[in-house]
N, C-alpha and C positions, 0 to 999 in steps of 0.2 A: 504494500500500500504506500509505505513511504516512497519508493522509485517513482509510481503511477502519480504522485503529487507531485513530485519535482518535474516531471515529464509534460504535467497538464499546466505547469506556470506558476506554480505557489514557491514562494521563498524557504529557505531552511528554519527561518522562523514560526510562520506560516504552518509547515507541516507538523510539528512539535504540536503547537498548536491544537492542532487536528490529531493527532494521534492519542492525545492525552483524553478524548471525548467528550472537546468544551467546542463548541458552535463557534465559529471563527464570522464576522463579518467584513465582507469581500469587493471590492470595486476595481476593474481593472480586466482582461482580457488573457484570455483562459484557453488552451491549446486542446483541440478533440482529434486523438490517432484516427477512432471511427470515421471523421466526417474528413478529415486533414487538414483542417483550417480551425483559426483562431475567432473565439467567441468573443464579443464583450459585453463585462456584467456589470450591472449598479447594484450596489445596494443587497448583495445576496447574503443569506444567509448559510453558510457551507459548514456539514457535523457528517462525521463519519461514526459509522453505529450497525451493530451487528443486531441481526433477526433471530431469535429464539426458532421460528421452522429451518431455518439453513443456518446453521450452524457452524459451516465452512467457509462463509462468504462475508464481507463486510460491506456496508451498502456507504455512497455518500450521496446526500442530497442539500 
């Protein structure tokens, strides 16, 4: 998960951040492998957080 944040635009700060499971708020332009081109976001709210049905997987939204 930490690589897939550095990779998507977020800072080394940033990712900590996000790993520790505090809701980080976001402005700025955000890199997608899927689509290969750069987003830009206002104002988002960004938390990475695991689902009790899958177990194996970590979600961000």
């Amino acid at each position: 998960m930490e690589d897939l944040c550095k990779k998507i635009g977020f800072t080394v700060e940033q990712v900590r951040v996000l790993l520790t499971g505090k809701a980080l708020n976001f402005s700025g332009s955000l890199y997608s492998e899927e689509y290969r081109r750069k987003f830009n976001v206002v104002n988002a709210e960004i938390k990475i957080f695991s689902d009790s049905t899958k177990p194996n997987q970590l979600f961000c939204i």
